[in-house]
FIKOL-377800 format. One record per residue (C-alpha): y, z, x; residue in one letter. Coordinates in Angstrom, 3 decimals, always signed. Each point is the difference from the previous one (the first is absolute). Last residue first. Layout:
<sites>
+----------+----------+----------+------+
:        y :        z :        x : rest :
+----------+----------+----------+------+
:        Y :        Z :        X :    A :
...
+----------+----------+----------+------+
</sites>
This chain:
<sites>
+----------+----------+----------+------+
:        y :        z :        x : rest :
+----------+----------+----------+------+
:  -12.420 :  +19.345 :  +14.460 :    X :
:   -0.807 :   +2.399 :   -2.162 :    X :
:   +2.814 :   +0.865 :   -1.981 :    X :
:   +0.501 :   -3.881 :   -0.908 :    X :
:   -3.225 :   +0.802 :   -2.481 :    X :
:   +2.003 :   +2.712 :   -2.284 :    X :
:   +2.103 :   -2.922 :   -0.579 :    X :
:   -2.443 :   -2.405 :   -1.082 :    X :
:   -1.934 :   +1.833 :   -2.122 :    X :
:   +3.456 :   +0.826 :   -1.918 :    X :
:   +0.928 :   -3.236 :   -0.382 :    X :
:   -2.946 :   -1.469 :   -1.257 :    X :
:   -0.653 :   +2.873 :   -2.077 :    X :
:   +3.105 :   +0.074 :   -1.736 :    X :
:   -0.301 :   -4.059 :   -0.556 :    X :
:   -2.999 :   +0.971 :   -1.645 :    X :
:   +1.398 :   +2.484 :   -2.441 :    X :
:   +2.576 :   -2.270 :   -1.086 :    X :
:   -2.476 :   -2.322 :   -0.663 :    X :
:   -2.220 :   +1.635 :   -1.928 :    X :
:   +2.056 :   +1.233 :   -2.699 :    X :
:   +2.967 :   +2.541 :   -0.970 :    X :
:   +0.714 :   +1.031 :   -3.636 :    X :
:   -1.386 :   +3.447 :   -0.203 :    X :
:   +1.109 :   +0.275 :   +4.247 :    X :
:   +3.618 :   -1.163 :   -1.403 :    X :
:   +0.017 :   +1.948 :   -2.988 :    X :
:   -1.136 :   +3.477 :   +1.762 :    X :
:   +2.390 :   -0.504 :   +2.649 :    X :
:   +2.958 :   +0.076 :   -2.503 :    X :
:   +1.604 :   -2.315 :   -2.613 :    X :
:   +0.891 :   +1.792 :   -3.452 :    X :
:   -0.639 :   -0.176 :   -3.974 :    X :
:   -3.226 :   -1.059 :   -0.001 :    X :
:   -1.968 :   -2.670 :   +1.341 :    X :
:   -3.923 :   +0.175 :   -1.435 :    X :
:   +0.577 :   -3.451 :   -1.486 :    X :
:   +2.487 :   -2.121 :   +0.401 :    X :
:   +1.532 :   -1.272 :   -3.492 :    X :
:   +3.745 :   +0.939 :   +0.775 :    X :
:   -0.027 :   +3.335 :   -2.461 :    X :
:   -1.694 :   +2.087 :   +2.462 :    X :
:   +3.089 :   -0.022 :   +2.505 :    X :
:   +2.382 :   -0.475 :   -2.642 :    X :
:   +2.738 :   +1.196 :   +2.522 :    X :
:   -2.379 :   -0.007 :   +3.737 :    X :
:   +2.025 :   +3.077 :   +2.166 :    X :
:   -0.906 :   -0.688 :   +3.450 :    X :
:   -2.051 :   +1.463 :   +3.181 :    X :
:   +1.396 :   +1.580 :   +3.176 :    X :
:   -3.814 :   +0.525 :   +0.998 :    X :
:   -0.687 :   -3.822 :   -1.247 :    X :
:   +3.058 :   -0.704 :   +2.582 :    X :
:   -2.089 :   +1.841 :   +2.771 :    X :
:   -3.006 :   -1.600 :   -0.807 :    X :
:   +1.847 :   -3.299 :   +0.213 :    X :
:   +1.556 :   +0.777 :   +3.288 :    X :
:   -3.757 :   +0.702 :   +1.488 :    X :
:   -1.010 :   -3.131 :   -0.623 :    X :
:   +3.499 :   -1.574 :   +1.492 :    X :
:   -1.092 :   +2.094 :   +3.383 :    X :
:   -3.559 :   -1.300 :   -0.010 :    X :
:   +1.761 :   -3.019 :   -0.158 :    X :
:   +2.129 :   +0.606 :   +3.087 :    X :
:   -2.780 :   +2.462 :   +1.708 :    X :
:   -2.236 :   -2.921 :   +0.661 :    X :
:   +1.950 :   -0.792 :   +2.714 :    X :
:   -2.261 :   +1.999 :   +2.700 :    X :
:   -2.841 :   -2.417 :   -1.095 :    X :
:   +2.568 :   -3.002 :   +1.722 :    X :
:   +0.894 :   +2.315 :   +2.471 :    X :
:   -3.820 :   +1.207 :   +0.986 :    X :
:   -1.168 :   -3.857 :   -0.010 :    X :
:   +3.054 :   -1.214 :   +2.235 :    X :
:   -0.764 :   +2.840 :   +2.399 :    X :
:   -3.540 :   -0.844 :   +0.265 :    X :
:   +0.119 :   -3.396 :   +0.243 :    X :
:   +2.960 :   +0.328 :   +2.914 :    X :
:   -2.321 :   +2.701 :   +2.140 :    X :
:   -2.793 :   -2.064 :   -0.251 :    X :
:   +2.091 :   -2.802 :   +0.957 :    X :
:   +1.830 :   -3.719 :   -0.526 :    X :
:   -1.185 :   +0.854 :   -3.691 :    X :
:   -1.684 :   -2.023 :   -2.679 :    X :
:   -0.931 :   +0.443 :   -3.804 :    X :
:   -2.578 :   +1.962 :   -2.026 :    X :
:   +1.342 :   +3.161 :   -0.327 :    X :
:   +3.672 :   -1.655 :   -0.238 :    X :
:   -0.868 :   -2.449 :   -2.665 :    X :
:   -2.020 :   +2.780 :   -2.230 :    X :
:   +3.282 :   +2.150 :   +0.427 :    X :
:   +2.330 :   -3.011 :   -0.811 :    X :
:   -1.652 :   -0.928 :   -3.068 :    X :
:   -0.987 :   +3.432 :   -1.385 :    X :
:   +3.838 :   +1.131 :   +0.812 :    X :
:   +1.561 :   -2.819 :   -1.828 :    X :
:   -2.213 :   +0.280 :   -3.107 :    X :
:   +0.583 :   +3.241 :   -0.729 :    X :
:   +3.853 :   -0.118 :   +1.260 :    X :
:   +0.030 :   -2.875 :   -3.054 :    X :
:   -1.462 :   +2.674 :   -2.732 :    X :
:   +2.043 :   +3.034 :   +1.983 :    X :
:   +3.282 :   -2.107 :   -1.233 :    X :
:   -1.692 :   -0.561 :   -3.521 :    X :
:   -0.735 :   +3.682 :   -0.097 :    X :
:   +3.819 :   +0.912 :   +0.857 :    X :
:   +0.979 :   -2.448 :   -2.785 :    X :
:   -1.596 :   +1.772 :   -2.638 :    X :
:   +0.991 :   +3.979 :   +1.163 :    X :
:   +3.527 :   -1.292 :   -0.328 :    X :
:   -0.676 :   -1.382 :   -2.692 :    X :
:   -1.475 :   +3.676 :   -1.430 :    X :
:   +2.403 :   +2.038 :   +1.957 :    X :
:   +2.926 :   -1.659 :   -1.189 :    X :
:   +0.849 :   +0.816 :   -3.598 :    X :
:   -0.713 :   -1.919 :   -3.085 :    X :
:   -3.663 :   +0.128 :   -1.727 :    X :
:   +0.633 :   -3.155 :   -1.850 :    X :
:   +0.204 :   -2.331 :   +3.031 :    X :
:   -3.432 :   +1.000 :   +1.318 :    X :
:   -1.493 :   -0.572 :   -2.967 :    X :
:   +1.216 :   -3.570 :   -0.353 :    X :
:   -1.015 :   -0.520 :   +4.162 :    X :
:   -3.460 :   +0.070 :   -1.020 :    X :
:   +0.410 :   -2.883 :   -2.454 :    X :
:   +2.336 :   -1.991 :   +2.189 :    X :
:   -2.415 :   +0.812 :   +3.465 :    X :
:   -1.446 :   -3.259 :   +0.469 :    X :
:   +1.069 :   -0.997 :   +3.518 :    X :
:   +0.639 :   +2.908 :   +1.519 :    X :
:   -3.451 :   +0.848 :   -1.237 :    X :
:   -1.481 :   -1.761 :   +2.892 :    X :
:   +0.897 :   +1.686 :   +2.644 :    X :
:   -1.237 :   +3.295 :   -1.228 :    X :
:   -1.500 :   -0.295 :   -3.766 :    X :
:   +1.899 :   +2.095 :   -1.802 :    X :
:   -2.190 :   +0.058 :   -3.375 :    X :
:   +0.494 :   -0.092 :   -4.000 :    X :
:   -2.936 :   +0.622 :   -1.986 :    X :
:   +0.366 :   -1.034 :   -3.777 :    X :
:   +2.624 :   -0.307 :   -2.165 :    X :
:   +0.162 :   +3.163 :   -1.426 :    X :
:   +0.147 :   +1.349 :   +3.697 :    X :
:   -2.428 :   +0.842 :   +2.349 :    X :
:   +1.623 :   +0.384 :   +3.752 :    X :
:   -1.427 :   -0.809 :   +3.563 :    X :
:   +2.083 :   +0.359 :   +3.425 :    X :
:   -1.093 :   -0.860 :   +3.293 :    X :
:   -2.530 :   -3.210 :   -1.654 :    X :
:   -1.776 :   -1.749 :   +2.792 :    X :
:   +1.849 :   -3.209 :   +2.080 :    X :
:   +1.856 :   +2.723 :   +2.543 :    X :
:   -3.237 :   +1.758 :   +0.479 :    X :
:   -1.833 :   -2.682 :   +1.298 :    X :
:   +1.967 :   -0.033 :   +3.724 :    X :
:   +0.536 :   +3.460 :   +0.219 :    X :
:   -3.997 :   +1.068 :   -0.109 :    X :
:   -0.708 :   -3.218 :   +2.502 :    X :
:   +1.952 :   +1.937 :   +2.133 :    X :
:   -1.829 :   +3.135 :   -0.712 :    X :
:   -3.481 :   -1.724 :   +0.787 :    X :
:   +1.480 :   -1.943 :   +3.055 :    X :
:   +0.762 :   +3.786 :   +1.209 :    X :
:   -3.192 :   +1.249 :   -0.566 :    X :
:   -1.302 :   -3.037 :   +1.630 :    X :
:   +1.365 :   +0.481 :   +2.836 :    X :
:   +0.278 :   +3.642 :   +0.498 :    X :
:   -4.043 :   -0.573 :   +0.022 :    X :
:   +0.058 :   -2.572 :   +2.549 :    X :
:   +1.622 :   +2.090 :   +2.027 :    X :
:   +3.498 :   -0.081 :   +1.700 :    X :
:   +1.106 :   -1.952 :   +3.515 :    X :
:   -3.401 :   -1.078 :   +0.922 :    X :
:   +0.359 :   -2.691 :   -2.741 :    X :
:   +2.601 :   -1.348 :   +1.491 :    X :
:   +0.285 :   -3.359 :   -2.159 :    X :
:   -0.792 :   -3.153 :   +1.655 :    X :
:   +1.591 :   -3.341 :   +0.973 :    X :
:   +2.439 :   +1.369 :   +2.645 :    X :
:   -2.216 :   +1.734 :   +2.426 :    X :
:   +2.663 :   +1.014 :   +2.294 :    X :
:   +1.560 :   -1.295 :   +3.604 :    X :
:   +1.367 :   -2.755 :   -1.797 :    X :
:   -0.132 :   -4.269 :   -0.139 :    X :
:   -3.836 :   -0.210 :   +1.185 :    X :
:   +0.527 :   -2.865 :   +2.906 :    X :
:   +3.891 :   +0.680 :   +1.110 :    X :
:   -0.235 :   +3.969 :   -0.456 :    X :
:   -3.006 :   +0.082 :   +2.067 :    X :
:   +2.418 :   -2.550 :   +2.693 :    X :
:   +2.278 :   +2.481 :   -0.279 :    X :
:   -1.903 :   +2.634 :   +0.737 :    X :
:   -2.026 :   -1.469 :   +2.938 :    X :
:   +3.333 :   -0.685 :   +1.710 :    X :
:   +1.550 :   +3.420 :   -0.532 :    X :
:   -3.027 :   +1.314 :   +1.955 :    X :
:   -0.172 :   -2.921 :   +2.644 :    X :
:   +3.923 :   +1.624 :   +0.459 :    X :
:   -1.054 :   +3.508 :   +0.482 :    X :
:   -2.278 :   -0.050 :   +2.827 :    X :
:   -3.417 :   -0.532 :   +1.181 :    X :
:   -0.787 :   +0.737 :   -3.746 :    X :
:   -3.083 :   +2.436 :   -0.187 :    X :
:   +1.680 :   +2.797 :   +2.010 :    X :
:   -2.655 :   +1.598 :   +2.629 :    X :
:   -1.007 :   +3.371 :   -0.994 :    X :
:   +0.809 :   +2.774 :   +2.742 :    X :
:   -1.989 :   +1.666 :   +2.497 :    X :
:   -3.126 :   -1.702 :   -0.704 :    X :
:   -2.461 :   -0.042 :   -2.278 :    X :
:   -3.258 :   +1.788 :   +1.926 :    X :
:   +2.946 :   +2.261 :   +0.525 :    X :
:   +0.108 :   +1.746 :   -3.192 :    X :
:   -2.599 :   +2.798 :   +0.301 :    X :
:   +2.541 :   +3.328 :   -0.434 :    X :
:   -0.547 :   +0.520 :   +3.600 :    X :
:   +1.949 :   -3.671 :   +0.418 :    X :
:   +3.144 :   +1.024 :   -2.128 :    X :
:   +0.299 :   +3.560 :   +1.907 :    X :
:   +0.626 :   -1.953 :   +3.480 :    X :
:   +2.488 :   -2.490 :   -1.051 :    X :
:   +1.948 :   +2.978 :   -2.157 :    X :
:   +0.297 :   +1.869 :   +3.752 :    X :
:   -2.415 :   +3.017 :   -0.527 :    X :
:   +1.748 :   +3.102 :   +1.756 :    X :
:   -2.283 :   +2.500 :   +1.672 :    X :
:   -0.576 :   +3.615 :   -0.837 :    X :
:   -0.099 :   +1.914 :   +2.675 :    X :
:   -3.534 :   +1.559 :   +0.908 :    X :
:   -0.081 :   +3.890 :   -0.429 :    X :
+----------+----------+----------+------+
</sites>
């Protein structure tokens, strides 16, 4: 029986059909200084080592894209739609979001007259998710469609800022806890809203809940679920 030979690594890489190349590959830059040179003066003549005037649309699909423009542009309406819609003897009285901040002395008489803290409190934490609404929409349609030094940089920046959807989606879910707790209304049925009885719960806020709200939930919580992916 023959003994085995040894195969030196210079000998196995030309019986594998690499020769015709060459031992080795010859370095492109004759050394490392004409290297640093050509990268500076790149830098010098196109200002970065990135595309800097276009958005990385190999980083996610155009699909994710739009779905998440779509929810942004969800949270950015909602805030000027009615979030909370009564009939009184007096006629319909809405929250409108933003916007009803600013004319909310009818709506806020009812309020007043039911006493304890769960309703206001309940008020003033949908105002506070009415703003967040149209904070996040803004900033998450700026983000998907705005620049980054990097791939890696865009991408990051896009999954904290959809990551951070969990504050108002937080606050939403603090107001369907308090509507759990619930509230004793005195003279509930006797203060000229109708179908509101005699106590606040879950049932009363989704009876008396609108559009908006219900947007802004979706914005947020499309949004979220779509950081998971990236």
């Amino acid at each position: 029986m023959a003994e085995e030979k040894q195969v030196s690594p210079d000998e196995r890489y030309q019986y594998i059909g690499f020769e015709v190349f060459g031992d080795k590959p010859q370095s492109f830059w004759k050394n490392d200084e004409e290297r640093k040179n050509f990268i500076r003066q790149f830098k010098a003549e196109v200002g970065s080592l990135y595309r800097n005037s276009v958005v990385y649309a190999s980083v996610i699909s155009k699909v994710d894209r739009i779905f998440i423009t779509v929810a942004s542009v969800m949270m950015i309406l909602a805030p000027f739609l009615p979030w909370f819609r009564v009939k009184t003897l007096y006629g319909s009285e809405s929250f409108l979001g933003i916007t009803g901040l600013f004319s909310m002395g009818g709506f806020w008489f009812y309020v007043s007259k039911m006493g304890g803290m769960v309703v206001p409190l309940s008020i003033y934490l949908l105002a506070l998710l009415a703003f967040l609404s149209l904070a996040f929409g803004v900033w998450t349609l700026l983000t998907v469609y705005g620049k980054a030094p990097s791939q890696d940089a865009y991408l990051a920046k896009l999954k904290k800022v959809l990551k951070l959807n969990m504050i108002p989606l937080s606050v939403f879910l603090l107001i369907m806890l308090l509507s759990l707790f619930g509230q004793r209304i005195p003279f509930g049925p006797y203060l000229g809203i109708q179908d509101l009885s005699g106590h606040y719960s879950i049932v009363t806020l989704i009876q008396f809940s609108s559009v908006g709200l219900w947007m802004s939930f979706f914005g947020f919580m499309l949004n979220f679920n779509k950081s998971k992916e990236f």
